[in-house]
Backbone as CSV, one residue per row, in Angstrom:
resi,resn,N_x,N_y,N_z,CA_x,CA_y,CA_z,C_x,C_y,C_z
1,UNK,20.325,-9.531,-67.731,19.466,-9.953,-68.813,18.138,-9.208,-68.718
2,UNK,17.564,-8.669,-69.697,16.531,-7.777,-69.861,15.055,-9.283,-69.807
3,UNK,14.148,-8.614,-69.066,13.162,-9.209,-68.918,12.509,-8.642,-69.661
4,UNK,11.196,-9.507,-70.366,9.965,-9.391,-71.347,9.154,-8.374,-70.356
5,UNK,8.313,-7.334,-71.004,7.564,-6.402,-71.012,6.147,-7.299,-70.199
6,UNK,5.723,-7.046,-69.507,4.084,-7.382,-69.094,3.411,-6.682,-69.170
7,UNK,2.269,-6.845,-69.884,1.635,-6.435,-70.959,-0.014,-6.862,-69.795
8,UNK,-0.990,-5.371,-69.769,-1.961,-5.782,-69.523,-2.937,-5.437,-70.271
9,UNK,-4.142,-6.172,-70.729,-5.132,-6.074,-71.578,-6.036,-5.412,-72.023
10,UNK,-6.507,-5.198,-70.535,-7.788,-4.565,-70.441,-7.711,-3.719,-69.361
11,UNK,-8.672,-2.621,-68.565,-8.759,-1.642,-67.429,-8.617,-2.785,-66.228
12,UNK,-9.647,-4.005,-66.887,-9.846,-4.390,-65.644,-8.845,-5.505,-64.675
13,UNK,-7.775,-5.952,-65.606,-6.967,-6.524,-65.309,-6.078,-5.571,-64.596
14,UNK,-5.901,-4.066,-64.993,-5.068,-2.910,-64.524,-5.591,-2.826,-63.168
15,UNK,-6.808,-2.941,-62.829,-7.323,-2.535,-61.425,-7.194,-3.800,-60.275
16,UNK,-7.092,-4.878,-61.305,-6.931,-5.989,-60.183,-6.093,-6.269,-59.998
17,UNK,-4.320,-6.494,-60.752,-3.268,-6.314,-60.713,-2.819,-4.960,-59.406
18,UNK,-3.376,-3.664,-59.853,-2.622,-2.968,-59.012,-3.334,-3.129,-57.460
19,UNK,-4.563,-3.762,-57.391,-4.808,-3.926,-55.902,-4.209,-5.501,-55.355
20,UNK,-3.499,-6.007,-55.992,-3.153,-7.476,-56.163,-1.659,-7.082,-55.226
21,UNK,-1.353,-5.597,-55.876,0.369,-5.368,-55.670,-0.092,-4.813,-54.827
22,UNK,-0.484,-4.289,-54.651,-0.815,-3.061,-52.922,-1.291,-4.276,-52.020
23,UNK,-1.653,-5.020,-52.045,-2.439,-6.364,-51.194,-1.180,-7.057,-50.199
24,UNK,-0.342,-7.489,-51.617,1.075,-8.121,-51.065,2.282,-7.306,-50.550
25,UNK,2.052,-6.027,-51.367,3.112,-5.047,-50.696,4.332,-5.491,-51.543
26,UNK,3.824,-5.513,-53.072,4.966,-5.104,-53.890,4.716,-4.417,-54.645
27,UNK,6.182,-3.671,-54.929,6.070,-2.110,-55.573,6.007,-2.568,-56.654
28,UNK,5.176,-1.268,-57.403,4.842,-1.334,-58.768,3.782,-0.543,-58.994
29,UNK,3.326,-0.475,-60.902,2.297,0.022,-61.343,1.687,-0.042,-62.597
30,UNK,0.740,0.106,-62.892,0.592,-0.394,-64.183,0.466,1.190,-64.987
31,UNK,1.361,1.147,-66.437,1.382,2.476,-67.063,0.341,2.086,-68.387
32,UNK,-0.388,3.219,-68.381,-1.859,2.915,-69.195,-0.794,3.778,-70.655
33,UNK,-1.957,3.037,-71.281,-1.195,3.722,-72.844,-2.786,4.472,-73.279
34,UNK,-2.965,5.697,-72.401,-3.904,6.168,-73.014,-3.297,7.563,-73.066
35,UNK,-3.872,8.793,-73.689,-3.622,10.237,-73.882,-4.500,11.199,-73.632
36,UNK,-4.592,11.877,-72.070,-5.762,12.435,-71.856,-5.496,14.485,-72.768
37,UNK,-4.731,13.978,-73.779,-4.831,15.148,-74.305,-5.973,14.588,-75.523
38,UNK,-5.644,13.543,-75.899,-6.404,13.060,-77.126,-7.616,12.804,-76.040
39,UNK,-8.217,13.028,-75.211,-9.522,12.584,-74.562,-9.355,11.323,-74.212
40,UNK,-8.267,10.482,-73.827,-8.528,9.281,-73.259,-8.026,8.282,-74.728
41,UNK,-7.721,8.667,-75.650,-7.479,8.213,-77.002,-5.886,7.055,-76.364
42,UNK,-6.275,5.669,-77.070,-5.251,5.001,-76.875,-3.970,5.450,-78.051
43,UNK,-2.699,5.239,-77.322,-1.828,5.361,-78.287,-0.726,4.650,-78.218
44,UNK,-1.834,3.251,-78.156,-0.501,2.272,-78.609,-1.505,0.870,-78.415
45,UNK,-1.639,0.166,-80.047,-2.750,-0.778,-80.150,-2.880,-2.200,-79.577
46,UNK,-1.586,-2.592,-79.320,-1.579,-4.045,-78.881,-1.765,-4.425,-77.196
47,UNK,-2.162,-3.073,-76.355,-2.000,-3.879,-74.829,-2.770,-2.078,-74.193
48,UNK,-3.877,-2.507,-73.029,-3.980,-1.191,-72.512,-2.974,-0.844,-71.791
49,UNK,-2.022,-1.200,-71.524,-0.785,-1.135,-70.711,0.149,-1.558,-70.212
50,UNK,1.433,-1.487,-69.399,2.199,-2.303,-68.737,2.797,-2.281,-67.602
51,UNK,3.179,-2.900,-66.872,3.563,-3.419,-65.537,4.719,-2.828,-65.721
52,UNK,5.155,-1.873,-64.772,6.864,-1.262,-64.069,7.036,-1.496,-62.722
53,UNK,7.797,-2.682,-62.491,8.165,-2.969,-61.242,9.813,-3.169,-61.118
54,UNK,10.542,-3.209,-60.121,11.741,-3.525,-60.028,11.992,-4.605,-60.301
55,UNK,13.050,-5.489,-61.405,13.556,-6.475,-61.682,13.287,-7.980,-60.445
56,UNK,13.858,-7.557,-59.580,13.642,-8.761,-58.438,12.306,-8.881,-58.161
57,UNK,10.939,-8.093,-58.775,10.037,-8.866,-58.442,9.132,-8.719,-59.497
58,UNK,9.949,-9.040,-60.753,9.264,-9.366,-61.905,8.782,-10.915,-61.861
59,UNK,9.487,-11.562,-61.441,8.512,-13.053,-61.612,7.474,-13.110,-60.701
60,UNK,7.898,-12.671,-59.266,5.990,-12.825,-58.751,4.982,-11.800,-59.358
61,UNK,5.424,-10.774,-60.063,4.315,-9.883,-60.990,3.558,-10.858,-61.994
62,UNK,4.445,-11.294,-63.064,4.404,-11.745,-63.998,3.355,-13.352,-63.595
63,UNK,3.269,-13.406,-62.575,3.102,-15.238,-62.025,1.282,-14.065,-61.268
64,UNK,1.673,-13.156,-60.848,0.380,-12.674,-60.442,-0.700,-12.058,-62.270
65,UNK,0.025,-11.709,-62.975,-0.641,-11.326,-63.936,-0.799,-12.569,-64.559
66,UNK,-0.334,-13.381,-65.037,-0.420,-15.179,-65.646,-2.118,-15.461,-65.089
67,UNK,-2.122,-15.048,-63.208,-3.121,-16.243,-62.499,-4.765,-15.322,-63.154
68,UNK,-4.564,-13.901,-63.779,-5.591,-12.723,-63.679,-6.305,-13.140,-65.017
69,UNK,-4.968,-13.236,-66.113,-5.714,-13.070,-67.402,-5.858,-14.247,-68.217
70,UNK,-5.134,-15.944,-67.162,-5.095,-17.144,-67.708,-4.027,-17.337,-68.577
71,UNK,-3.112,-16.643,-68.609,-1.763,-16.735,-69.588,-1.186,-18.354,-69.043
Protein backbone atom coordinates (compact mmCIF):
# COMPACT_ATOMS: atom_id res chain seq x y z
CA UNK A 1 0.00 0.00 0.00
CA UNK A 2 1.43 3.34 -1.11
CA UNK A 3 1.93 5.80 1.72
CA UNK A 4 0.87 9.68 1.63
CA UNK A 5 3.69 12.05 0.52
CA UNK A 6 5.20 14.25 3.62
CA UNK A 7 5.11 17.35 2.76
CA UNK A 8 7.42 20.06 4.43
CA UNK A 9 6.54 23.74 4.63
CA UNK A 10 8.98 25.83 5.16
CA UNK A 11 13.29 25.79 5.12
CA UNK A 12 12.95 25.68 8.56
CA UNK A 13 11.06 22.69 9.25
CA UNK A 14 13.59 21.09 6.36
CA UNK A 15 16.55 21.86 8.71
CA UNK A 16 15.00 20.56 11.80
CA UNK A 17 13.54 17.46 10.38
CA UNK A 18 16.83 16.56 8.68
CA UNK A 19 18.88 17.10 11.98
CA UNK A 20 15.91 15.30 13.81
CA UNK A 21 16.84 12.18 11.26
CA UNK A 22 20.60 12.36 11.59
CA UNK A 23 19.97 12.69 15.60
CA UNK A 24 18.04 9.27 15.66
CA UNK A 25 19.88 7.65 12.88
CA UNK A 26 17.17 7.33 10.40
CA UNK A 27 17.74 7.40 6.84
CA UNK A 28 16.32 9.95 4.88
CA UNK A 29 16.03 13.48 3.35
CA UNK A 30 14.17 16.16 2.64
CA UNK A 31 13.90 17.01 -1.40
CA UNK A 32 13.48 20.88 -1.76
CA UNK A 33 11.31 21.92 -4.70
CA UNK A 34 13.48 24.72 -5.58
CA UNK A 35 15.54 25.32 -9.16
CA UNK A 36 18.95 26.65 -8.80
CA UNK A 37 18.84 27.17 -12.54
CA UNK A 38 15.83 29.53 -12.06
CA UNK A 39 18.05 31.19 -9.09
CA UNK A 40 16.50 29.35 -6.29
CA UNK A 41 12.91 29.86 -8.06
CA UNK A 42 10.31 27.41 -6.46
CA UNK A 43 8.75 24.98 -8.80
CA UNK A 44 6.13 23.55 -7.22
CA UNK A 45 3.53 25.85 -5.05
CA UNK A 46 1.94 23.87 -2.37
CA UNK A 47 4.99 22.56 0.00
CA UNK A 48 8.89 23.69 0.10
CA UNK A 49 9.43 20.06 -0.07
CA UNK A 50 9.32 16.41 0.82
CA UNK A 51 10.48 13.70 2.97
CA UNK A 52 12.17 10.37 1.03
CA UNK A 53 12.69 7.81 3.43
CA UNK A 54 12.32 4.01 3.22
CA UNK A 55 8.74 2.72 3.75
CA UNK A 56 9.45 1.00 7.25
CA UNK A 57 10.24 4.23 8.65
CA UNK A 58 7.66 6.33 7.31
CA UNK A 59 5.56 6.44 10.44
CA UNK A 60 8.32 7.52 12.85
CA UNK A 61 9.13 10.33 10.03
CA UNK A 62 5.75 11.29 9.63
CA UNK A 63 5.09 11.21 13.79
CA UNK A 64 8.58 13.30 13.83
CA UNK A 65 7.28 15.85 11.21
CA UNK A 66 3.44 15.91 12.96
CA UNK A 67 5.57 16.88 16.54
CA UNK A 68 7.70 20.02 14.20
CA UNK A 69 4.89 21.66 12.35
CA UNK A 70 1.78 20.74 14.92
CA UNK A 71 -0.05 18.59 12.31
Amino acid sequence: MARPPLYVNNEVEANLLEALLAAEGLPGFVKVYKDPAYRGAWTFNDAFGHVECPPEFHDRVAALLAGISGR
